[in-house]
KETI-142823 format. One record per atom (N, C-alpha, C): residue number from 1; residue in three letters; chain; atom name; z, y, x. Coordinates in pm, 1 decimal. Layout:
N
(NUM, 'ALA', 'A', 'CA', (Z, Y, X))
...
***
This chain:
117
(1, 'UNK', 'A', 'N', (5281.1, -2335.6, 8361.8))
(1, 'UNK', 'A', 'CA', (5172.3, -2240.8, 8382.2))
(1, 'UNK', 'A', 'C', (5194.3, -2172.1, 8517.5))
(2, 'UNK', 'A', 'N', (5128.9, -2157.0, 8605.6))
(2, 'UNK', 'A', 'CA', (5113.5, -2090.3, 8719.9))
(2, 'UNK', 'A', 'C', (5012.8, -1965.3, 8715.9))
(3, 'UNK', 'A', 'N', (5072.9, -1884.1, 8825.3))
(3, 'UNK', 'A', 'CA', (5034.3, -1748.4, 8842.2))
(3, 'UNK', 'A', 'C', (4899.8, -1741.6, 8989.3))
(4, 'UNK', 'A', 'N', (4820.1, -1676.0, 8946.0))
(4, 'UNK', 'A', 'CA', (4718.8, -1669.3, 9026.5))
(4, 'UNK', 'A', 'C', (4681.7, -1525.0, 9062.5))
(5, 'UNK', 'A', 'N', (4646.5, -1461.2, 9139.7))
(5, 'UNK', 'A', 'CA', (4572.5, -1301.5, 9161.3))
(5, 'UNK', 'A', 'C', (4499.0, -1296.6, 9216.7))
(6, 'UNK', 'A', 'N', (4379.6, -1251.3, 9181.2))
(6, 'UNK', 'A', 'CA', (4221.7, -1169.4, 9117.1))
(6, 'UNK', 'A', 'C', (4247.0, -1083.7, 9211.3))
(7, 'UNK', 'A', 'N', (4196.0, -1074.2, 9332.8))
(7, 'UNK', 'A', 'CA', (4202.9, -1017.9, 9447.9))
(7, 'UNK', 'A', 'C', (4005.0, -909.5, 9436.9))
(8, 'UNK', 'A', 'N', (4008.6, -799.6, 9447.2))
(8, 'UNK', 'A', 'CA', (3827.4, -743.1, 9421.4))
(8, 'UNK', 'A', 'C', (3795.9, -712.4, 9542.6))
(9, 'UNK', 'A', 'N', (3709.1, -753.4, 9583.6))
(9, 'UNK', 'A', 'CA', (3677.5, -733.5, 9715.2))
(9, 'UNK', 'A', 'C', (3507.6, -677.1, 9657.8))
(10, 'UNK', 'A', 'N', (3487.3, -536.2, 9748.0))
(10, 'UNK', 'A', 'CA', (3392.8, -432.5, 9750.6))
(10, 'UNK', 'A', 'C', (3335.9, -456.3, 9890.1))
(11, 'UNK', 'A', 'N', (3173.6, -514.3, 9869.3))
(11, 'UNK', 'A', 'CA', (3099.1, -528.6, 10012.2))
(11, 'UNK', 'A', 'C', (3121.6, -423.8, 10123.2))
(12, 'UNK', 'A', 'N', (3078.1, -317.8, 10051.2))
(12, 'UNK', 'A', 'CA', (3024.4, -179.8, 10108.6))
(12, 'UNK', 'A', 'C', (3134.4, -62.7, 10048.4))
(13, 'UNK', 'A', 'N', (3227.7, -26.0, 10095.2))
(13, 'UNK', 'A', 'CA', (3289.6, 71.1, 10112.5))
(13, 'UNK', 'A', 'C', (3260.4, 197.6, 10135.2))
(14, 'UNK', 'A', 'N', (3116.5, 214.5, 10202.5))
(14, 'UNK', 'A', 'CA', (3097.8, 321.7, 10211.5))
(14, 'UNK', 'A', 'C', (3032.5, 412.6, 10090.2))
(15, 'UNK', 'A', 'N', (2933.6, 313.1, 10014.1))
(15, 'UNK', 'A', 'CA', (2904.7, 401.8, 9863.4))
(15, 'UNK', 'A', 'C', (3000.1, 446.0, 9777.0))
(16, 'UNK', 'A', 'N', (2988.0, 566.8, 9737.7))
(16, 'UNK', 'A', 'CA', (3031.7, 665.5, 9658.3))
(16, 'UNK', 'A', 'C', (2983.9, 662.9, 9536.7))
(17, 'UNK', 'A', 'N', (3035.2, 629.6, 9418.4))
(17, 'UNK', 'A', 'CA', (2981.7, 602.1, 9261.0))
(17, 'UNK', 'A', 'C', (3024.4, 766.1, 9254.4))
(18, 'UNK', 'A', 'N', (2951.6, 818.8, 9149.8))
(18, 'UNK', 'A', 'CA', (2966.1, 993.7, 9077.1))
(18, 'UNK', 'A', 'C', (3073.6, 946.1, 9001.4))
(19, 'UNK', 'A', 'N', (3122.9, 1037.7, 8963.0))
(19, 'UNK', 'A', 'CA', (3266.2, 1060.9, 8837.0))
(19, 'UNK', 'A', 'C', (3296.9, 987.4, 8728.0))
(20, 'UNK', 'A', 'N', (3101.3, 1018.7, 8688.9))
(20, 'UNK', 'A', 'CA', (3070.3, 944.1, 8566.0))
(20, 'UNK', 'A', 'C', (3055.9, 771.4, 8589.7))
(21, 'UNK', 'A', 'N', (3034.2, 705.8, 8653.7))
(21, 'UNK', 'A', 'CA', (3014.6, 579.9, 8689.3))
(21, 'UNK', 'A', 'C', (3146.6, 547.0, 8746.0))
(22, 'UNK', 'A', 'N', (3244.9, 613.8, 8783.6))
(22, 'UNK', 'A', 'CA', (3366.0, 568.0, 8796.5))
(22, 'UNK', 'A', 'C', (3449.3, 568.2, 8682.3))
(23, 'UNK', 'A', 'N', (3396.2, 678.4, 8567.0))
(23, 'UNK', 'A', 'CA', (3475.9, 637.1, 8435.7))
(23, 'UNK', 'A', 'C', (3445.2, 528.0, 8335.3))
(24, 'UNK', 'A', 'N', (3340.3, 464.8, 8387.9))
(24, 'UNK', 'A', 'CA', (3239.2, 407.1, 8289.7))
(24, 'UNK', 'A', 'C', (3315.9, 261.0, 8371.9))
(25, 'UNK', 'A', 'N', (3337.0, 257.8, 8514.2))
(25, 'UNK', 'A', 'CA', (3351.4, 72.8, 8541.4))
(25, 'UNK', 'A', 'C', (3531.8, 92.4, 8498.7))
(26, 'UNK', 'A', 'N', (3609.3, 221.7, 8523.7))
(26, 'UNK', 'A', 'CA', (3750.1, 222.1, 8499.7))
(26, 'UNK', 'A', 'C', (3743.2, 188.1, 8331.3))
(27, 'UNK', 'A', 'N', (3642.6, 217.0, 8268.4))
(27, 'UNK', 'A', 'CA', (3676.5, 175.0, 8093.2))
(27, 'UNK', 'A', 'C', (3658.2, 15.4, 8076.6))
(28, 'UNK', 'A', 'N', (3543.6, -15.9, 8214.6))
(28, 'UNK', 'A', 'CA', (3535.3, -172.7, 8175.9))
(28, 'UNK', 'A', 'C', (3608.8, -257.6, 8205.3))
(29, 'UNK', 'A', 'N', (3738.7, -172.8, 8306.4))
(29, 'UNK', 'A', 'CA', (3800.4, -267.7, 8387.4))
(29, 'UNK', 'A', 'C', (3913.8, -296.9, 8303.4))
(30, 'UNK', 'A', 'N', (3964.7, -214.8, 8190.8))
(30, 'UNK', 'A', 'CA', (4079.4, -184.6, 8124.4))
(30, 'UNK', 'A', 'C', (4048.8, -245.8, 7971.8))
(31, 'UNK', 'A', 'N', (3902.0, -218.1, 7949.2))
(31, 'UNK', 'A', 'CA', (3880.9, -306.3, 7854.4))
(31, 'UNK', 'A', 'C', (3877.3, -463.2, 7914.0))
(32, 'UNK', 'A', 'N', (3850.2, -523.1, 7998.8))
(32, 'UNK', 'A', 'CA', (3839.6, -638.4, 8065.4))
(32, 'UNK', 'A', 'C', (3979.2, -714.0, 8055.7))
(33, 'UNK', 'A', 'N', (4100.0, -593.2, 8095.2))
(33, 'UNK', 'A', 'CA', (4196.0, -620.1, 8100.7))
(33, 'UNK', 'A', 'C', (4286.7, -632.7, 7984.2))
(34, 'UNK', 'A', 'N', (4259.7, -533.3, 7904.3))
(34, 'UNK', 'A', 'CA', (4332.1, -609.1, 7742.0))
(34, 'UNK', 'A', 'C', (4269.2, -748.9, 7686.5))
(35, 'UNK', 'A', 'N', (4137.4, -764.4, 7744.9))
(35, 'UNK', 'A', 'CA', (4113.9, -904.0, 7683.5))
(35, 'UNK', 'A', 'C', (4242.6, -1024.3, 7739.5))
(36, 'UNK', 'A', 'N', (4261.3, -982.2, 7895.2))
(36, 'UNK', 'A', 'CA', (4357.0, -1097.3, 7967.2))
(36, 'UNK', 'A', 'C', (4474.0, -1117.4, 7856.0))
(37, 'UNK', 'A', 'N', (4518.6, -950.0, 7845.1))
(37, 'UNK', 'A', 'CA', (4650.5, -941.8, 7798.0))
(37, 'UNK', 'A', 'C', (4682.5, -967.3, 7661.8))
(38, 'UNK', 'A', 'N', (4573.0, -954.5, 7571.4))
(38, 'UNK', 'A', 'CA', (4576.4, -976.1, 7439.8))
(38, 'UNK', 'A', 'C', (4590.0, -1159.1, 7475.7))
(39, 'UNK', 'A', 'N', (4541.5, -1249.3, 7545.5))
(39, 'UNK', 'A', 'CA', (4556.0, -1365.6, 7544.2))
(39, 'UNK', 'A', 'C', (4715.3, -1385.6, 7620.2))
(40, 'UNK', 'A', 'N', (4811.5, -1331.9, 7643.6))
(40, 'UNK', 'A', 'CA', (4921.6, -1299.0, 7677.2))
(40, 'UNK', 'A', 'C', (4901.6, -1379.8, 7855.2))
(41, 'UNK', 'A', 'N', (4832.5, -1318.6, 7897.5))
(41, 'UNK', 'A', 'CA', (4813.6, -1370.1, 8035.4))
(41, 'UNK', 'A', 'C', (4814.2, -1316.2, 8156.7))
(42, 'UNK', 'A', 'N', (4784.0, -1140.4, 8153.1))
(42, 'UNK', 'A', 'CA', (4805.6, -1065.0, 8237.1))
(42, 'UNK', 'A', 'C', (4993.5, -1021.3, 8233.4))
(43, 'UNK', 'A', 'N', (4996.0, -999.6, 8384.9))
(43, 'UNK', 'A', 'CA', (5137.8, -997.6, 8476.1))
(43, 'UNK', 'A', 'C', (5121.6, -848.5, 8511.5))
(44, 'UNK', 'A', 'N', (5055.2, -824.5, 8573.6))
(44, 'UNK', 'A', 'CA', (5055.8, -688.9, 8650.5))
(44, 'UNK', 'A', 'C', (4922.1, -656.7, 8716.3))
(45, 'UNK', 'A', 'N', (4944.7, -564.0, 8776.7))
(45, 'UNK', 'A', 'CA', (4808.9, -517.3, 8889.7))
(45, 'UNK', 'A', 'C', (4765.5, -385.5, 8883.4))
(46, 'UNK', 'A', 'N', (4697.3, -341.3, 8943.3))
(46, 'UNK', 'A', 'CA', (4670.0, -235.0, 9025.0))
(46, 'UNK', 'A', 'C', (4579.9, -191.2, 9113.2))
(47, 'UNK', 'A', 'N', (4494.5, -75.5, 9160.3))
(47, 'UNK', 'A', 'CA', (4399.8, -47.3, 9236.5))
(47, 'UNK', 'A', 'C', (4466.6, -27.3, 9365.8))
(48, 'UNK', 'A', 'N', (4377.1, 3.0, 9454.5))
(48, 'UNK', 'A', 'CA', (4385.2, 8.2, 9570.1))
(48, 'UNK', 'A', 'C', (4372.9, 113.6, 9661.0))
(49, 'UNK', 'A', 'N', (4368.3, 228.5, 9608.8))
(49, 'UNK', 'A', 'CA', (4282.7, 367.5, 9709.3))
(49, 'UNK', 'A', 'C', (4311.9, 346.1, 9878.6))
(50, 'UNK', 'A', 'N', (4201.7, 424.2, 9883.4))
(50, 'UNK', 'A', 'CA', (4222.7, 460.2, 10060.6))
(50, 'UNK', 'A', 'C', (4285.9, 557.2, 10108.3))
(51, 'UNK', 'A', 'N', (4359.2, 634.7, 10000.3))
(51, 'UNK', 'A', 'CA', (4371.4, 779.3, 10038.8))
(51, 'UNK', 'A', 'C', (4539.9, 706.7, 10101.5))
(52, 'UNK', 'A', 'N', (4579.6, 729.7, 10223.6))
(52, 'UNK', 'A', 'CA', (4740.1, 725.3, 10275.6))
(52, 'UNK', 'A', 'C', (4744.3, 601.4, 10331.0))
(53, 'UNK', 'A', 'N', (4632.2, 545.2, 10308.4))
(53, 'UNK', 'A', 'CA', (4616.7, 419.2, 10411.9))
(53, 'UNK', 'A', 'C', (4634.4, 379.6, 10554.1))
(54, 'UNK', 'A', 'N', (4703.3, 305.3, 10600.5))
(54, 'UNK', 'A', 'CA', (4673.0, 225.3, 10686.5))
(54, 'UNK', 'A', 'C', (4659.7, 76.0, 10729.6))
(55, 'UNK', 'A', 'N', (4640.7, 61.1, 10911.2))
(55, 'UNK', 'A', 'CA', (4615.7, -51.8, 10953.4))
(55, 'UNK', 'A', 'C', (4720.2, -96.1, 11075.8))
(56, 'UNK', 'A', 'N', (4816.9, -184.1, 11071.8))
(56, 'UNK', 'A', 'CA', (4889.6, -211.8, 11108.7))
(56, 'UNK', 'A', 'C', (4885.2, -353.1, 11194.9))
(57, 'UNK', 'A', 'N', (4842.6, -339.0, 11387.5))
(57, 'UNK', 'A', 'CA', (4809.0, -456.3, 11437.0))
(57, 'UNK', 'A', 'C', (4861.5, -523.7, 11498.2))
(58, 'UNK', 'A', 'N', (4842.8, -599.7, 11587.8))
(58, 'UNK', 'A', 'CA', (4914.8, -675.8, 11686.9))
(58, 'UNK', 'A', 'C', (4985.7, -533.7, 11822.3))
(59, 'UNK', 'A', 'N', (5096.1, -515.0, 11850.1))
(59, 'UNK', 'A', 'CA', (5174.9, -469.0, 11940.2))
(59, 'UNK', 'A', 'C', (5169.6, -351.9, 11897.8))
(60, 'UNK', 'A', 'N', (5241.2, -338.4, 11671.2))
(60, 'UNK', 'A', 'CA', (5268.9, -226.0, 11676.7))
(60, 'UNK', 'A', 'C', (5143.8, -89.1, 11677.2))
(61, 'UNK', 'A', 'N', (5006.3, -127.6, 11698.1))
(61, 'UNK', 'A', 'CA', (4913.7, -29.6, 11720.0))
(61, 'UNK', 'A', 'C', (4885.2, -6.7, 11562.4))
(62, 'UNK', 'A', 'N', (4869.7, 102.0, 11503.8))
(62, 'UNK', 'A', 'CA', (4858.0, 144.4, 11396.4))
(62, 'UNK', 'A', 'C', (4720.6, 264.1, 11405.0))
(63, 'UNK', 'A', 'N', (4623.9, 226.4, 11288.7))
(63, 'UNK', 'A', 'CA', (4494.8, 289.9, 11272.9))
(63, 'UNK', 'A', 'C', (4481.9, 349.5, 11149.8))
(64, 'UNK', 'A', 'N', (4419.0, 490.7, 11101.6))
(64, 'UNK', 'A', 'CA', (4396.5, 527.8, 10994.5))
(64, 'UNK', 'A', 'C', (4305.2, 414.9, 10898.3))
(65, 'UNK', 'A', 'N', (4304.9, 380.8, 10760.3))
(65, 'UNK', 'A', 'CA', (4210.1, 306.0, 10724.2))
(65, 'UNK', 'A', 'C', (4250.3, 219.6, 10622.8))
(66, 'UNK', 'A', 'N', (4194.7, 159.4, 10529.4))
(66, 'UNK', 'A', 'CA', (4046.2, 91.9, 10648.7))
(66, 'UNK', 'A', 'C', (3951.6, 239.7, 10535.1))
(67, 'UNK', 'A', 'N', (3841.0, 213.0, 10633.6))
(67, 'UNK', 'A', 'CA', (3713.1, 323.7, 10602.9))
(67, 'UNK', 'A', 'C', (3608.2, 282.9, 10558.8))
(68, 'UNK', 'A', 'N', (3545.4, 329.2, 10506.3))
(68, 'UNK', 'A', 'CA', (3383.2, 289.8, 10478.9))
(68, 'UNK', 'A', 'C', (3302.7, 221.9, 10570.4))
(69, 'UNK', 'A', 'N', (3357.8, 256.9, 10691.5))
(69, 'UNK', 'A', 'CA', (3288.1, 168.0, 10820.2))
(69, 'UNK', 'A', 'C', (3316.0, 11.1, 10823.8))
(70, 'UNK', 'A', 'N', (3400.9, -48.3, 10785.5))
(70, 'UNK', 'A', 'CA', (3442.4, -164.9, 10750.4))
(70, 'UNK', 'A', 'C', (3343.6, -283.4, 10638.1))
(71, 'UNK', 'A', 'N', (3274.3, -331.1, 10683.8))
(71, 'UNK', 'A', 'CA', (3230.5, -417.4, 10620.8))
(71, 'UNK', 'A', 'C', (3303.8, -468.1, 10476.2))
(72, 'UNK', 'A', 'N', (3383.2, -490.7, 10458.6))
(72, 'UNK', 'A', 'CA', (3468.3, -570.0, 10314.4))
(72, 'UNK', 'A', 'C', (3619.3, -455.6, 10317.0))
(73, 'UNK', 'A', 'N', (3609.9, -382.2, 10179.5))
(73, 'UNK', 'A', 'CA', (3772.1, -349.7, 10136.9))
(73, 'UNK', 'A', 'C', (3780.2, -414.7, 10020.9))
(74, 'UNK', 'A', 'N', (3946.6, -396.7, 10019.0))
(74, 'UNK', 'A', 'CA', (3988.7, -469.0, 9887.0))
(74, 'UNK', 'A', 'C', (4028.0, -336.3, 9779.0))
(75, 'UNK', 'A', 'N', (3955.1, -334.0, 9689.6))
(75, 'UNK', 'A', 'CA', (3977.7, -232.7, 9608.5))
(75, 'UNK', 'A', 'C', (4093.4, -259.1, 9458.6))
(76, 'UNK', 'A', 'N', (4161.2, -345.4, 9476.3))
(76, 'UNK', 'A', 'CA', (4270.8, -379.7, 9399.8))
(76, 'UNK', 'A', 'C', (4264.3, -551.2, 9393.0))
(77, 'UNK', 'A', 'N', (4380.8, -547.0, 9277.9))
(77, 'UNK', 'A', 'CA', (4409.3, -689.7, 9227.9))
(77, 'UNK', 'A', 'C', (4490.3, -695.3, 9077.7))
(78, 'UNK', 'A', 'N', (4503.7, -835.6, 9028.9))
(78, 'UNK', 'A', 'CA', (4580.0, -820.8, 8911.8))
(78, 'UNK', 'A', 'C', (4638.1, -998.7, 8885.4))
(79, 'UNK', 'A', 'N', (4739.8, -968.2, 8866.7))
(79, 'UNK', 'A', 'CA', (4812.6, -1126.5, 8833.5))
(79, 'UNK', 'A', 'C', (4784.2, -1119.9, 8733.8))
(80, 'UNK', 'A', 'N', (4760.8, -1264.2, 8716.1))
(80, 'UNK', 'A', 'CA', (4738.7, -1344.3, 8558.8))
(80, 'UNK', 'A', 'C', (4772.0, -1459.3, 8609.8))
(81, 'UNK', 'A', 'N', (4853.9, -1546.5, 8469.5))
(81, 'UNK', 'A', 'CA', (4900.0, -1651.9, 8397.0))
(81, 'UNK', 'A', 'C', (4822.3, -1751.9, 8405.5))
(82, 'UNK', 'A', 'N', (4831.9, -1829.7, 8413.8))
(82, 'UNK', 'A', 'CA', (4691.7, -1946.0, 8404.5))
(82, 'UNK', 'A', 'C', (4683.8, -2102.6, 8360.4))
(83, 'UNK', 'A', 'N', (4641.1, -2179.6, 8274.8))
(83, 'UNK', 'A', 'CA', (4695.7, -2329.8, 8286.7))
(83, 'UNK', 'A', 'C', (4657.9, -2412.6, 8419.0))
(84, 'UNK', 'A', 'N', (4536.7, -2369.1, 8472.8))
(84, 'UNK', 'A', 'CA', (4476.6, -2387.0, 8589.0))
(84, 'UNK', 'A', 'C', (4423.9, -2327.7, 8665.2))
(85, 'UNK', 'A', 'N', (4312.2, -2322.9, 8758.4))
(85, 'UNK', 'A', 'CA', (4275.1, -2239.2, 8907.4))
(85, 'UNK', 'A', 'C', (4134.2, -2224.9, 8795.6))
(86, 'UNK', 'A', 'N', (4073.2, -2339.7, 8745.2))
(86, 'UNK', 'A', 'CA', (3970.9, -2277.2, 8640.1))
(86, 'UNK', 'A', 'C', (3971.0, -2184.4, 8551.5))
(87, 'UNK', 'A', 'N', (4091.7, -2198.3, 8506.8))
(87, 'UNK', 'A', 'CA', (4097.4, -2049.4, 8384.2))
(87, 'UNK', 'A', 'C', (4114.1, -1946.9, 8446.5))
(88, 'UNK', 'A', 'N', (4141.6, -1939.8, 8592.1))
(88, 'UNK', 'A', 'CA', (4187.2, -1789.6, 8609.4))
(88, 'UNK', 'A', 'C', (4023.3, -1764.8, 8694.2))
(89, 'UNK', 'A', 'N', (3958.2, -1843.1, 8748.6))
(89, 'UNK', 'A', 'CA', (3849.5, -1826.7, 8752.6))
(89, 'UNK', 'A', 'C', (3729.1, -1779.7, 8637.9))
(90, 'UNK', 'A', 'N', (3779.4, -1812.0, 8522.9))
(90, 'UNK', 'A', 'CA', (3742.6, -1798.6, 8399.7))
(90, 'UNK', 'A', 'C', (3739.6, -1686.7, 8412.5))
(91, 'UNK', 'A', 'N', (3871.5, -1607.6, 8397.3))
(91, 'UNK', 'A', 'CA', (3899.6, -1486.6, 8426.1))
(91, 'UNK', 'A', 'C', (3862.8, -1352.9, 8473.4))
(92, 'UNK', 'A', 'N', (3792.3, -1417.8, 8641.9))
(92, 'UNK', 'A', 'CA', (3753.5, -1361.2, 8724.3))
(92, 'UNK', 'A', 'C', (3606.5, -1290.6, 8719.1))
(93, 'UNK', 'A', 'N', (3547.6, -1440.0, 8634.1))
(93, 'UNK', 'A', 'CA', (3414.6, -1414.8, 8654.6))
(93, 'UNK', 'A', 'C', (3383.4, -1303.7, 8537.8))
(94, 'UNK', 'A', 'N', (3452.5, -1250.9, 8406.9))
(94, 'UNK', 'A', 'CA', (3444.8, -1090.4, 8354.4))
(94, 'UNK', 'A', 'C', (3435.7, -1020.6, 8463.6))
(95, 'UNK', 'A', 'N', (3526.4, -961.8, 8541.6))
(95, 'UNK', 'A', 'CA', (3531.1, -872.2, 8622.9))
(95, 'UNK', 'A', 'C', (3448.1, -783.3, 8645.4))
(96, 'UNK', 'A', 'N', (3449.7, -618.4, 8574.5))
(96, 'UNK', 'A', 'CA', (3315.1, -596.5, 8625.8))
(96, 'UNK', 'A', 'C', (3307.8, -485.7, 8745.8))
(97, 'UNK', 'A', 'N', (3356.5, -577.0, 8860.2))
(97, 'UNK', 'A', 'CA', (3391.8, -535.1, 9020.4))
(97, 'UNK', 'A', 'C', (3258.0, -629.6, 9040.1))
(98, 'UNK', 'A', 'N', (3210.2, -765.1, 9007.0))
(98, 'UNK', 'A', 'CA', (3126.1, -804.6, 8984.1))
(98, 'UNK', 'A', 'C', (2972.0, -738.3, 8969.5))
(99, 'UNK', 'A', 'N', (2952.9, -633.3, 8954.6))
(99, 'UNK', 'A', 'CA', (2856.6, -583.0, 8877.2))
(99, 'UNK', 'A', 'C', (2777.8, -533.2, 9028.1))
(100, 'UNK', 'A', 'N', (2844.9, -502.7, 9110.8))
(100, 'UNK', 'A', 'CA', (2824.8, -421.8, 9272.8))
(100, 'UNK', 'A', 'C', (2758.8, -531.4, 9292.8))
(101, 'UNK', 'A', 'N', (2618.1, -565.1, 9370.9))
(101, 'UNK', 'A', 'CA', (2597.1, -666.4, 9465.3))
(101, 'UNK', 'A', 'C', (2662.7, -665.7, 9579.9))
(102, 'UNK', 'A', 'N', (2678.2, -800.6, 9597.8))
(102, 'UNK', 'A', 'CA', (2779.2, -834.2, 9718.9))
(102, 'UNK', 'A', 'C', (2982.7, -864.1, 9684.3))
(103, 'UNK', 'A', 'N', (2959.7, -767.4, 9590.1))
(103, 'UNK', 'A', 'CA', (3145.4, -784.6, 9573.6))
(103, 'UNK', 'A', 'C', (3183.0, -910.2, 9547.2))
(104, 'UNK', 'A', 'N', (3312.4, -935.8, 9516.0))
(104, 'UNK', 'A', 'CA', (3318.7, -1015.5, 9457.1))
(104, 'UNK', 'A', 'C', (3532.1, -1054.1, 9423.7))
(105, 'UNK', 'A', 'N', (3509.4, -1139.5, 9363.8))
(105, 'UNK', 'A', 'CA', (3620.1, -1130.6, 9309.6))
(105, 'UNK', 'A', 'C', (3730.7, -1275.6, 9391.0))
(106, 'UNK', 'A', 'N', (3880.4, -1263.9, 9506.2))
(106, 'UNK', 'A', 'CA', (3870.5, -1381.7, 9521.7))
(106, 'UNK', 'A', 'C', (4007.8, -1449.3, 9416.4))
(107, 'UNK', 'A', 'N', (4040.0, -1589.5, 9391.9))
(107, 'UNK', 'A', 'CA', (4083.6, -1625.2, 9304.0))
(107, 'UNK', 'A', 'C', (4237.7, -1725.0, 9408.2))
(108, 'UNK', 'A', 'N', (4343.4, -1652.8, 9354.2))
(108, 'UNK', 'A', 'CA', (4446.1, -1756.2, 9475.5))
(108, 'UNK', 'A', 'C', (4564.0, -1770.6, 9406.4))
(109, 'UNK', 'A', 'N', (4587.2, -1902.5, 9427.2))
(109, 'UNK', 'A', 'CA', (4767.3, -1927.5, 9321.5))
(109, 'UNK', 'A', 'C', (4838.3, -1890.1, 9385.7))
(110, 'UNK', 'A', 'N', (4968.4, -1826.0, 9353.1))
(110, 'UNK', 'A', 'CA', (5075.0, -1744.6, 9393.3))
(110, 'UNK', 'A', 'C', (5151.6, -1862.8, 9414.3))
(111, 'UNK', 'A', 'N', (5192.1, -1860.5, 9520.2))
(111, 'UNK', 'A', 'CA', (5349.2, -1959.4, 9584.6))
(111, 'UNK', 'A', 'C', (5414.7, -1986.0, 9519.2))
(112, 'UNK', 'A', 'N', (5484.4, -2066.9, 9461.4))
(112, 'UNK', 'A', 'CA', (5620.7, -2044.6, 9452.9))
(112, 'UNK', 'A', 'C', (5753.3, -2095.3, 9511.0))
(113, 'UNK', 'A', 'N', (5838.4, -2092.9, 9516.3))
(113, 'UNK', 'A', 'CA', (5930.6, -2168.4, 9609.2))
(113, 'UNK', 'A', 'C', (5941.8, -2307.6, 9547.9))
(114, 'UNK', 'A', 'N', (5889.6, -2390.3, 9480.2))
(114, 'UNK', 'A', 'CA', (5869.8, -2507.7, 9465.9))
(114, 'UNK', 'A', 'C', (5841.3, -2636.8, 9595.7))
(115, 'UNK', 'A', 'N', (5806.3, -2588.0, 9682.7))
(115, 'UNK', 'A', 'CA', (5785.7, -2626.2, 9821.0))
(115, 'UNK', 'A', 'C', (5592.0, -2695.0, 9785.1))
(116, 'UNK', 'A', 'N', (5566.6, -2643.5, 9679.8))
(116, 'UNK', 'A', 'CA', (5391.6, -2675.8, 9708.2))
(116, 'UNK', 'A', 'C', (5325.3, -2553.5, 9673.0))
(117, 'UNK', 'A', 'N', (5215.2, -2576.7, 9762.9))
(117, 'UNK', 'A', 'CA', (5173.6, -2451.2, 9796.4))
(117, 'UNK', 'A', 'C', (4947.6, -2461.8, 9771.1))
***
C-alpha cells in the first residue's frame, strides 16, 4: 500500500468566509476525515494558515506571504494510505475544499526510498 497527499489548493485567497461558514466547512472537513480514518487510511494532516508565513526565494530574498493577492494558496493537506493513485483520488473527490469554485484538490504519491518515484 502506498502513501499519497491530498494537497487543497484555494483559487482565490482573497475571500473571507464569516465564522459561521468556516465552522460549517471545518465540521465537513473532519467529518470527511473520520470517513478516511474509520477505513484505517488516514496518516496525518493539517491546515495551512497564513498567519507567520513566509516566502523564501532564489538569493536568500525572503517575502511576507503568500497573500490574498496571489492567485492559488494551499490551504492544507492530509496523507492517506491507498491501494492505488485511484483510491486516493477516490478520496479526494469528498473533499469539501471542493465546494469553492475553482479549488481544487491535488493528488501525489509520496516517495519512497525504493528508488521509484
Amino acid at each position: 500500500m502506498d502513501e499519497y497527499v491530498l494537497i487543497f489548493r484555494h483559487e482565490d485567497g482573497s475571500k473571507v468566509a464569516s465564522p459561521e461558514q468556516i465552522q460549517v466547512w471545518m465540521q465537513q472537513t473532519m467529518d470527511w476525515i473520520g470517513g478516511i480514518a474509520a477505513q484505517n487510511k488516514f496518516i496525518s494532516g493539517t491546515g495551512l494558515p497564513f498567519a507567520d508565513a513566509r516566502v523564501v526565494r532564489h538569493n536568500s530574498v525572503v517575502t511576507n506571504g503568500p497573500f490574498g493577492d496571489v492567485k492559488e494558496t494551499i490551504g492544507g493537506f492530509i496523507i492517506v494510505k491507498a491501494d492505488s493513485v485511484d483510491e486516493a483520488v477516490g478520496f479526494a473527490k469528498g473533499c469539501p475544499v471542493l465546494q469553492g469554485e475553482g479549488n481544487s484538490v491535488e493528488v501525489r504519491k509520496i516517495a519512497k526510498n525504493d528508488g521509484v518515484h
